[in-house]
N, C-alpha and C positions, 0 to 999 in steps of 0.2 A: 321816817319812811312810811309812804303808803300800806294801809293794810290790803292785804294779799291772801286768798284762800288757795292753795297750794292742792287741797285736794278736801270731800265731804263725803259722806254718802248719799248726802240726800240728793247728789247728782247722780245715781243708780237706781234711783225710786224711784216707779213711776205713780200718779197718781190710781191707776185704773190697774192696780196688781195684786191679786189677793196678796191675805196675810202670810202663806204658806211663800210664796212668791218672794215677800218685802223681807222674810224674815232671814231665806236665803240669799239677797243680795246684802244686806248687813251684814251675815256669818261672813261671806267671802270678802266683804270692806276689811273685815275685825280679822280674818285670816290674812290677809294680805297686810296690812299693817300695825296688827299686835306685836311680830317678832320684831320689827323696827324700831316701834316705838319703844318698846323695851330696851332694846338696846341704848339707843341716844337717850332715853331718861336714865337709864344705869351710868350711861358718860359722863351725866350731868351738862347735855346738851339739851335734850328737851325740859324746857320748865315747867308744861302740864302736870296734873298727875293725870293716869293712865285709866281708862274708861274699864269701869268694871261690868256694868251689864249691856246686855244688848239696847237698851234705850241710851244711855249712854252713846256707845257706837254711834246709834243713827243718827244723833245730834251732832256728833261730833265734827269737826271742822279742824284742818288742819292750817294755821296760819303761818306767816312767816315771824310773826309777834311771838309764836309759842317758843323760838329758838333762842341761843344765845348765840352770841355771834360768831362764835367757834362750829355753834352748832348749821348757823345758816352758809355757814362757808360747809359745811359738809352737805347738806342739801345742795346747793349751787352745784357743787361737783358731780352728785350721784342719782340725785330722784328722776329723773328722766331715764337715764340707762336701766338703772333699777327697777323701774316700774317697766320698762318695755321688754327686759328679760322676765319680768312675772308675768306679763300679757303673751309671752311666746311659750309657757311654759316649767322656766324654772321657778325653784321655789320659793316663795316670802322669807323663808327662813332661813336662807343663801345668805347672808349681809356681809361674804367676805371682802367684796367692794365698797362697801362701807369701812370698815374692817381699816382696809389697806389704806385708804384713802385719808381717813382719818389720822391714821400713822405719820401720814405726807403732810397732810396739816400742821401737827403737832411738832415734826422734826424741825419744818424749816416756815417758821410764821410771816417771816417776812415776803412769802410769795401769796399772801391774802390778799384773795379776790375783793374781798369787805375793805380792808384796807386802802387799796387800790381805787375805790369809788370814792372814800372818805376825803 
């Protein structure tokens, strides 16, 4: 499979933003997808380990190589919806779509979308 950047921050940074500026679009990267990532690495879905300082954060890169296939079947289903209810407001820390989803995965495997392209 092609690699695929699913999401960075270094697409929120601009070059011409003070430090005071870059330092709060990282917090909000690292807010926004700390409590996720957390999550799918507790699943044992994400295979990263989890970015511990803010330079970390900024480099970081979310690929579709960083999943397991369970885990990219769960991105397929959710990262869209998910990130567009945190851009309207709810919280990073909501993941009960994740949550549920992952449930759905896990009960009945034979309706993988992975599977399905394989």
């Amino acid at each position: 499979m092609k690699e695929f950047i699913i999401d960075t921050c270094k697409w929120y940074l601009d070059e011409e933003m003070d430090n005071t500026s870059k330092n709060n679009t990282i917090e909000k990267f690292k807010s926004r997808y700390e409590p996720l990532l957390g999550f799918l690495f507790e699943s044992q879905l994400y295979k990263c380990s989890l970015p511990k300082t803010l330079e970390d954060w900024k480099r970081l890169e979310i690929k579709l190589s960083d999943f397991t296939e369970e885990g990219l079947e769960l991105v397929m289903h959710c990262h869209d919806q998910w990130l567009d209810s945190v851009e309207k407001g709810v919280s990073p820390k909501n993941i009960k779509l994740w949550e549920r989803e992952l449930y759905k995965i896990r009960q009945d495997p034979n309706q993988s979308l992975i599977q399905a392209l394989n």
